[in-house]
N, C-alpha and C positions, 0 to 999 in steps of 0.2 A: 333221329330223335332218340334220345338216352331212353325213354320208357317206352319202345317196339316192343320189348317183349316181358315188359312186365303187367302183372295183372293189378288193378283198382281194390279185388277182392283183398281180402286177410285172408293167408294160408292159414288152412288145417293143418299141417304140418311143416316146419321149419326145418329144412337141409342145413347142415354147418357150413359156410360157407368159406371155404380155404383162401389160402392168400393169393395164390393166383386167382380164381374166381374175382377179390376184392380186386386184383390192378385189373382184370378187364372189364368190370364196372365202371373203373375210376379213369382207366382212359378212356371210355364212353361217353364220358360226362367231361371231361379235358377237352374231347375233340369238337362236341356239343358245343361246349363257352365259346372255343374258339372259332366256330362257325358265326355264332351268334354275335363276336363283336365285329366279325369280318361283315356280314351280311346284314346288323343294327335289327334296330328292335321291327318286333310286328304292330301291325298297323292296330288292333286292339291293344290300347294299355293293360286291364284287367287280364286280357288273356298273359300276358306278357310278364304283369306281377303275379298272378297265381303260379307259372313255368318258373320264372325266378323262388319263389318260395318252396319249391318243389324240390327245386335243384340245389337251393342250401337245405333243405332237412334231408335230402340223399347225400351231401357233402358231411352233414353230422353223424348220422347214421353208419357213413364208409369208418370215419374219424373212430369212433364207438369201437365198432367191431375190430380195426388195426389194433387199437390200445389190449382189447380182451386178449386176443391171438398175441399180441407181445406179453402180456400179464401170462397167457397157458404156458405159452415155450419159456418162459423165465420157470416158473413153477414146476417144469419135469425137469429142464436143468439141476434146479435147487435139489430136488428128488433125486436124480444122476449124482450130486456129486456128494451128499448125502449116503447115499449106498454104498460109494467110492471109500469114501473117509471109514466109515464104520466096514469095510474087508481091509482097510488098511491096518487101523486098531486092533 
């Protein structure tokens, strides 16, 4: 189950969560689906649409945080070559 080890609660404090961390999230949640259409749905609907809506707002969520982490590393790049250009002037 993709949420073993996460908590219901809101953290008091948020860790940054690096890019590795995000692919082993993301293949948790890969391996999850693909159980899921191996093995079909559970015998509760409700339960089965709440875990579906669960698993697309952690699919949004991963989406979110990759784009920030490519938006940070373009930004110290830009910074990097910025520094570069003005030793070279």
């Amino acid at each position: 189950m993709i949420n073993a080890d996460l908590s219901d609660e809101i953290p008091k404090s948020q860790k940054k969560i690096n890019r590795s961390d995000l692919m082993g999230i993301l293949g948790r949640v890969i391996k999850h689906l693909d159980n899921k259409a191996v093995a079909g749905r559970l015998s509760d609907p409700d339960v089965e649409k709440m875990r579906d809506s669960k698993t697309r707002l952690l699919i949004e969520a991963i989406k979110t945080h990759g784009s920030l982490l490519k938006d940070e590393q373009i930004e110290s790049i830009e910074e990097r070559i910025k520094s570069l250009e003005e030793k070279i002037t």
